[in-house]
N, C-alpha and C positions, 0 to 999 in steps of 0.2 A: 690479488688481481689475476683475470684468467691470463690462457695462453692467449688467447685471442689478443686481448688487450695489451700484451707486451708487442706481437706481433704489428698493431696498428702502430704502437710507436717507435718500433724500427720504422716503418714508413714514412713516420711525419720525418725523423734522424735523415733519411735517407735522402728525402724528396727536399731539402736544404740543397743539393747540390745539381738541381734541375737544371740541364742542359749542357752541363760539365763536365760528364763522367764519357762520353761516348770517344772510343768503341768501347768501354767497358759498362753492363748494367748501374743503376741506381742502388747502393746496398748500405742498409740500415742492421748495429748488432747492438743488443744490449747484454747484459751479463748480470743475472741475480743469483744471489746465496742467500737461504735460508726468510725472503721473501725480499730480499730489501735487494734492489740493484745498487749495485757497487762499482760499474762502468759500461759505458757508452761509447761508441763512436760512430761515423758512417765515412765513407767511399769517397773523397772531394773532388777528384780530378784525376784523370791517365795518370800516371806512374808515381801515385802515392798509393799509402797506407791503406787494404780494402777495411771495409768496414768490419770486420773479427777482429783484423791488428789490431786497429786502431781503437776499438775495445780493450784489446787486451794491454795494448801499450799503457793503458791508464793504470793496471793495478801491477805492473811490474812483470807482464807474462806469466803470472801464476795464478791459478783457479781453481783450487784442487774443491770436486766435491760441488762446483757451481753448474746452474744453466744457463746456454746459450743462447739467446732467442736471435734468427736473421730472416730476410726475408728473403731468399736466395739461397741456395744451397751453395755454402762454401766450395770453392775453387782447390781444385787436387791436382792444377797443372801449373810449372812455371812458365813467366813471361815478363812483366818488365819488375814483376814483384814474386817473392816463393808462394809455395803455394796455401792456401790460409789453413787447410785441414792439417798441416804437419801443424803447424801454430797451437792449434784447438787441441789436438793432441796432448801435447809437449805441456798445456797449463794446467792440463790434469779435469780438464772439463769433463762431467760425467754424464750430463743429459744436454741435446743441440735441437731445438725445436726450430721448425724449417717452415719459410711460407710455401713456396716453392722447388719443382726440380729447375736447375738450370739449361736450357734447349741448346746450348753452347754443343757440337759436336764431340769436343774434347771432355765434357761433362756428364748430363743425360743420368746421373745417379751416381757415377763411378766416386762421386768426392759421399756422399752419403754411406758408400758403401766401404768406405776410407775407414772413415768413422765408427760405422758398425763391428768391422770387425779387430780396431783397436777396443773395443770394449764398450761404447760408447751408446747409449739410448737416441735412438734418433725418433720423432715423428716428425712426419712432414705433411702439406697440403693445409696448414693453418691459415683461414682468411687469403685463401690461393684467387679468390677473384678478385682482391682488393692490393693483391702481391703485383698480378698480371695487369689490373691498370693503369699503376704505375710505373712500370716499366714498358708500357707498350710501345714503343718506339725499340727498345733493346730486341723484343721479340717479333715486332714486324719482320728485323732484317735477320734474326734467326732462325724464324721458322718460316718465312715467307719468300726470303732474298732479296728485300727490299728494304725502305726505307719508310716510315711512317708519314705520311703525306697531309700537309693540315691547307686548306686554301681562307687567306684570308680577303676580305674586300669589306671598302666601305660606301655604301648606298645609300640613294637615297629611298624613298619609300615604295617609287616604279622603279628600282631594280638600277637604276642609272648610276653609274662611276663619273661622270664628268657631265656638264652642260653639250651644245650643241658645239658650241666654240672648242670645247676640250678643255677647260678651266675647270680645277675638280679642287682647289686650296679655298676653303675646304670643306667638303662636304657634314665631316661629321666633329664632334668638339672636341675640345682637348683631351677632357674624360674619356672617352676611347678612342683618341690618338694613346694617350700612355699606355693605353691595355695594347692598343697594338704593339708598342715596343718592346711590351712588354712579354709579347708574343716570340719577338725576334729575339729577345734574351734566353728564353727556355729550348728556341730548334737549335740546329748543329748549322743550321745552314738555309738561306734566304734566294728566292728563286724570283724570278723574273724572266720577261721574253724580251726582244727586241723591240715591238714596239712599245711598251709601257717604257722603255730607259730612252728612246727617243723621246715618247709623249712629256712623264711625269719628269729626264733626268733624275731618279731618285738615287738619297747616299745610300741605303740600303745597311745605312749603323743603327747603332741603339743607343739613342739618346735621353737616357733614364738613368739617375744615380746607381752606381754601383754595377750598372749593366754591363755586358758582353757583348762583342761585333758578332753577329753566327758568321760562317762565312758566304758571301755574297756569290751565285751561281745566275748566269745571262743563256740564256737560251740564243742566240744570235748567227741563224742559218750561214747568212752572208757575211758572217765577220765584219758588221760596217760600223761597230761601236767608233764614235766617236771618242777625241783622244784626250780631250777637255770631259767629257764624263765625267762627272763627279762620284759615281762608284771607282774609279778609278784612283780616288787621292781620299775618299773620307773615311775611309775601314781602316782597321790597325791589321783585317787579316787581306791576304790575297785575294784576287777575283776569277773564277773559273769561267771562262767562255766555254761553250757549246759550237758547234758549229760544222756546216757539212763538208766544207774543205780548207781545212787547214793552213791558209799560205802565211809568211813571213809579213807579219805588222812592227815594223819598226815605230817604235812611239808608245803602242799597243804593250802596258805595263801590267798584263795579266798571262794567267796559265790557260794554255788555247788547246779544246781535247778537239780531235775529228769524231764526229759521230754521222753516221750514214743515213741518209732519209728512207723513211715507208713511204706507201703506197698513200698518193695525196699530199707530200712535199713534207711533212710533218717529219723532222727529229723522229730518229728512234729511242722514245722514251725511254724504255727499258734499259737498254745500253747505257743515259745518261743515267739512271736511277745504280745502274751495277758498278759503273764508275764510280759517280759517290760513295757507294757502302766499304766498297775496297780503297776507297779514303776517310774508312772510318766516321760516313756522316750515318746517322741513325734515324732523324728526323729532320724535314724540310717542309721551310713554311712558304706558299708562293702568294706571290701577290698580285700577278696578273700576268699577261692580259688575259682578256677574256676568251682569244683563243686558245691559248696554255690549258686556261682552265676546261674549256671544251672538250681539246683534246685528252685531258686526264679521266674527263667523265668518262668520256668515249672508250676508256680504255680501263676501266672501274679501278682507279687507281688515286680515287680520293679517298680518303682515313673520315678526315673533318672538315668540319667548315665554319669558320668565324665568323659572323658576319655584325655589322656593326650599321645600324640603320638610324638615320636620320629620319626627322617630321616632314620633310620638303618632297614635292613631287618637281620635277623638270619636263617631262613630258618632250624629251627627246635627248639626245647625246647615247654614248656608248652605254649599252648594259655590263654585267659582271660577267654574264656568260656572251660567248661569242657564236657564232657555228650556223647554219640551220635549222631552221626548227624542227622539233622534236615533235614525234608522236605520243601521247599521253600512255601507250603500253609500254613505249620505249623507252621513256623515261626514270634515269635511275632517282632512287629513292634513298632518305636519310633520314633520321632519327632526330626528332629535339632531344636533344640533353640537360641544356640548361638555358636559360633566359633571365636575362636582369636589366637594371637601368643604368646607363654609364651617363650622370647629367641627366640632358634632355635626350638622347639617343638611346636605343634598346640594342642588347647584347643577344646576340642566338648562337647558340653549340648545337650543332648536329653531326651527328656519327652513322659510319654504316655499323652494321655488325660489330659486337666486340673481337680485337683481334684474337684468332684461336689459330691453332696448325691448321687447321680443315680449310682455313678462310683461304 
């Protein structure tokens, strides 16, 4: 088997633990001797076993004479775990084929270079565009200083989120309602403004076997959430308000950040977006409204966009986007990626640019 192909499957190893691992990357390690791998692990969650351990824990920390395969370049700092290249070291590994560098500040080659000069064979950049799609969310907020942005909505075929009336239960079927959820199980963390939690009240969980809460984030200038909210009692995690002046909400059973308005009354995204990251969120999936989402165009700070469309036309009610209309040069642009059929309804992935440092 080539390198290549051990390297896809540290990916698939790794990408078991989608949505789990942040602030830490996605990291998949296998370990062969003599062609045969003889252990595996990956990365499960904050302050377990990275993916090399947990490799290595399998054959008892000794590998004298084996290769490495990871799709990250091992970690040579500690933090809530040592650091995985004293480990690789120590098992007598002689060759560590790498998909990627890591863009971690404390990183950047120095764990490669760990390696190198205990003796060690290293190449690296193996299947490095299929390393970096998988973790893009890890490298938006380290080469970017953000958070990887995915916008979800579901429409119907003119573009509409709800009738005239505001009645939107439900637009699209079951079959991608669970992709949605299923959406909210893989981000770090679930966005919202103030009026879609007026409009929809939604619990903003994930109601999917085996799923995960991400944690629920309000956009909420006026702090006027109500206290019956049901984001407020249906998460197992807490709920972050946004908001541009912070006063005392007795009742109000969430964490309440001050965040200052721009120019036009609009939340200073960026400030909520650098809070999150320094709370360790890496990727945020939003879900409306449609001026949220406006304002994120307006500010090229959409990653993706899900969108899940319905056969029905309404011919009136709110659309997915909000704002004034746009001029056709003005207009930002996205990429199909991928398209399927969920049921009767059709699936669209569109992407800007793959994320890079330059972006």
């Amino acid at each position: 088997m080539t390198d290549g192909a051990r390297i896809q499957a540290c990916l698939e190893l790794a990408g078991q633990a989608l949505g789990r691992t942040a602030p830490n990357p996605m990291v998949g390690a296998i370990i062969v001797h003599e062609g045969e791998v003889i252990a595996q692990g990956w990365h499960a969650a904050p302050g377990q076993a990275h993916g090399e351990v947990a490799a290595l824990s399998m054959i008892g920390g000794r590998a004298p004479g084996a290769t490495m395969f990871v799709n990250l370049e091992p970690c040579c700092h500690s933090g809530r775990t040592p650091p995985c290249t004293d480990a690789i070291i120590a098992a007598g590994i002689s060759r560590v084929v790498i998909g990627m560098v890591d863009p971690d500040c404390r990183m950047q080659g120095a764990g490669i270079r760990q390696l190198e000069d205990a003796g060690i064979s290293v190449e690296v950049g193996v299947c490095e565009a299929d390393c970096r799609a998988l973790n893009h969310a890890y490298l938006s907020a380290k080469e970017r200083g953000r958070p990887w942005v995915t916008v979800k909505a579901a429409i119907t075929l003119d573009g509409r989120i709800a009738d005239s009336t505001g009645a939107s239960q439900w637009i699209t079927s079951p079959e991608a309602r669970a992709v949605g959820h299923r959406l909210r199980d893989e981000h770090d963390a679930v966005l919202v403004g103030a009026g879609t939690l007026r409009a929809d009240n939604p619990s903003l969980n994930t109601r999917i076997d085996g799923g995960r809460d991400a944690l629920p984030i309000v956009l909420d200038t006026e702090l006027a959430c109500p206290e019956d909210a049901k984001v407020l009692s249906a998460g197992r995690r807490p709920v972050i308000f946004y908001a541009d002046d912070v006063q005392p909400r007795p009742g109000l059973s969430a964490d309440t950040v001050a965040v200052s308005r721009e120019v036009g009354g609009w939340l200073d995204l960026g400030a909520v977006f650098e809070n999150l990251q320094g709370r360790g969120v890496h990727s945020v999936l939003v879900e409306g409204g449609g001026l949220v989402i406006r304002s994120l165009l307006d500010r090229a700070m959409v990653d993706r966009i899900e969108l899940f469309i319905a056969g029905r036309v309404l011919v009136g009610g709110p659309g997915w986007v909000g704002g004034a209309p746009m001029a056709l040069s003005d207009a930002p642009g996205f990429q199909i990626v991928r398209c399927d059929r969920l049921g009767p309804d059709i699936h669209i992935v569109l992407e800007q640019a793959p994320c890079s440092a330059e972006s």
